[in-house]
C-alpha positions as CSV (number, residue, x, y, z in Angstrom):
1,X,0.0,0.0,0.0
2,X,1.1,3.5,-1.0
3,X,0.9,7.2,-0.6
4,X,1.5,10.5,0.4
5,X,1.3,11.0,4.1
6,X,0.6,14.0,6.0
7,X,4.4,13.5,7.3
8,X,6.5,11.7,4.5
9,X,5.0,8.9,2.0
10,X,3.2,5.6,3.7
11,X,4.7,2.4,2.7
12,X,3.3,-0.2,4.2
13,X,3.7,-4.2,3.2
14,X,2.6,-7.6,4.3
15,X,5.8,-9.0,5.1
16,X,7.6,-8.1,7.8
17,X,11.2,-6.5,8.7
18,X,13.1,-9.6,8.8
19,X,10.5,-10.8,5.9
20,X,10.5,-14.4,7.9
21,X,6.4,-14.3,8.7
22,X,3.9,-12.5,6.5
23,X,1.4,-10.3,8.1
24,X,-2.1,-12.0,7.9
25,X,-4.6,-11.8,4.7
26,X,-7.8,-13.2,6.5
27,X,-10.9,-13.8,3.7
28,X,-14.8,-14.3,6.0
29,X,-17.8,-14.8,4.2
30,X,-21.2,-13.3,5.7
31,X,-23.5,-16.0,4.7
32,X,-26.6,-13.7,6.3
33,X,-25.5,-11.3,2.8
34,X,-23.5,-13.7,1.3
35,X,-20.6,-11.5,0.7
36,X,-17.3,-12.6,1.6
37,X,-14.3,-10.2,3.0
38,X,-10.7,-9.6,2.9
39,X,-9.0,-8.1,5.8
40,X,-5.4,-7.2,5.3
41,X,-3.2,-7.3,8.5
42,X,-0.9,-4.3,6.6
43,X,1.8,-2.8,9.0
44,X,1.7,0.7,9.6
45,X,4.4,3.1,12.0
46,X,2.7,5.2,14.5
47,X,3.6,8.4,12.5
48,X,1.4,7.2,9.3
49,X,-1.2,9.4,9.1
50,X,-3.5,9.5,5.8
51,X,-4.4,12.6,3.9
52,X,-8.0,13.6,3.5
53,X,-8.7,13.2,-0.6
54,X,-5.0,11.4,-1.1
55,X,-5.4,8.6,-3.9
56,X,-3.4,5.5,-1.9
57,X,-3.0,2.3,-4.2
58,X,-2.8,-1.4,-3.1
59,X,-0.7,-3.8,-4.8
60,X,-1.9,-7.3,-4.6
61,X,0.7,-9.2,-6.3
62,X,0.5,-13.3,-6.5
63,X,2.9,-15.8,-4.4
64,X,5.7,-16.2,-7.1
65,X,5.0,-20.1,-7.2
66,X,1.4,-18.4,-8.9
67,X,2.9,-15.5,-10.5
68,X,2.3,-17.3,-14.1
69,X,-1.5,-17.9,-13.6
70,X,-2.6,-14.5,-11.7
71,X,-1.4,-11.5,-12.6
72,X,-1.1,-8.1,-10.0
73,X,-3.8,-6.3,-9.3
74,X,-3.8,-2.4,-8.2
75,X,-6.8,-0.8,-6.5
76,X,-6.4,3.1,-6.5
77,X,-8.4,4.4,-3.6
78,X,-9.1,7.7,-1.9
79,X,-9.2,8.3,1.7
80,X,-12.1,9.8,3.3
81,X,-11.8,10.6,7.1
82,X,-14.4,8.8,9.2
83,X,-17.2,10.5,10.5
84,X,-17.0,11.0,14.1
């Protein structure tokens, strides 16, 4: 995931540091709607802080063992603060 933050860019990933354990990518289905989910575990430092009307992209890209059959996907979105 990437954009420009109100401090410096955010850059955030699903692997870690040391890249030994990826961050969770947890899919639920709602049978009651029957819509499923996908909640991305992303990791975030304490000074990320998103900019009202900033486009941030996410880069879904395949396990490389996959990378032949699926191809990367980018989702450009725009941040809206929540209403409090």
């Amino acid at each position: 995931m990437g954009g420009e933050g109100v401090f410096s860019e955010i850059i955030s990933t699903s692997i870690d540091i040391q890249n030994n354990h990826p961050i969770e990518c947890e899919m639920r289905t709602d049978t009651s709607t029957n819509k499923t989910f996908a909640y991305l575990d992303l990791d975030y430092d304490d000074y990320h802080e998103f900019v009202e009307g900033e486009v941030y992209s996410y880069i879904l890209k395949p396990k490389p063992e996959h990378a032949h059959m699926v191809e990367e996907l980018k989702l450009n979105l725009i941040y809206h603060k929540p209403i409090q």
